[in-house]
N, C-alpha and C positions, 0 to 999 in steps of 0.2 A: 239132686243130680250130682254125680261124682265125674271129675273132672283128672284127666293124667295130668302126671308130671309135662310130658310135652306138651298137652293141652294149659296148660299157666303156663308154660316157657313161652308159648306162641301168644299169647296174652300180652305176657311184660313186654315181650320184646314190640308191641306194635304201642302198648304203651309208650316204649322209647323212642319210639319215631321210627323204626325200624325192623316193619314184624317180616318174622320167618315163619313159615307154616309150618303144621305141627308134621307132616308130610316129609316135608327137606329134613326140619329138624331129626325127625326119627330115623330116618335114611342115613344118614350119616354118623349117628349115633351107635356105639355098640352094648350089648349088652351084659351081664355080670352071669356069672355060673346059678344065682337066686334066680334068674328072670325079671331082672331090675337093668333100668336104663344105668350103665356105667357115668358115672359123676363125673370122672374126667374127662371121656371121650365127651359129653356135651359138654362140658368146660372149654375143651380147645374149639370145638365144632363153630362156640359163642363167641372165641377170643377168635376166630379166621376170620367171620363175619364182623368183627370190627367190637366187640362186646367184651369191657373189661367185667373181670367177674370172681368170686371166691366163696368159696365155705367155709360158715363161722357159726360154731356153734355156742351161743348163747339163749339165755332167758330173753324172751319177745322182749319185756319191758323193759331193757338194755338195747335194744336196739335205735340206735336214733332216730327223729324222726325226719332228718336229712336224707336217710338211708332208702327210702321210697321212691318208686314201686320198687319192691323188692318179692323176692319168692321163698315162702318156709316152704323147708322137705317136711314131710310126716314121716313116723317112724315107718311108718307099711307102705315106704317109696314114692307117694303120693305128691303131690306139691299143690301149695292153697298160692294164689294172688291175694293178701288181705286187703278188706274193704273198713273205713272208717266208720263211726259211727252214723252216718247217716247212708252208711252203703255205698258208698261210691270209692272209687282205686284215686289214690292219691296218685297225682301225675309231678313232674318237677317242673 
């Protein structure tokens, strides 16, 4: 099952105690001349609802693992929630 970028936006975010559905999310969201959810209109869309947040692109295995739940983009726009080794979304 393939899963959108909003749909792991509205993931993390209920991870964090504070989910937005993937509905309001996209609503407010605009989109890029590709047919790609714009990066920074869900950037501010995240920081109005109270959600600090950035894009940084590194190698996973540079990533801390302070830095969870976090959301990788995929190149083809997508976005993954990763899950641990035994499947499950690390929470803080």
């Amino acid at each position: 099952m393939s899963y959108t970028l909003i749909d792991q936006m509205e993931l993390l975010t209920r991870l964090l105690g504070q989910g937005l559905s993937a509905q309001a999310l996209a609503a407010q969201t605009t989109w890029t001349v590709e047919q790609r959810y714009d990066l920074q209109s869900l950037g501010e869309v995240l920081r109005v609802a109270g959600f600090s947040n950035t894009l940084d692109k590194r190698p996973l295995r540079r990533v801390p693992a302070l830095a969870t739940p976090l959301l990788l983009l995929t190149r083809d726009g997508a976005g993954v929630v990763p899950k641990d080794k035994h499947g499950t979304v690390p929470r803080r």
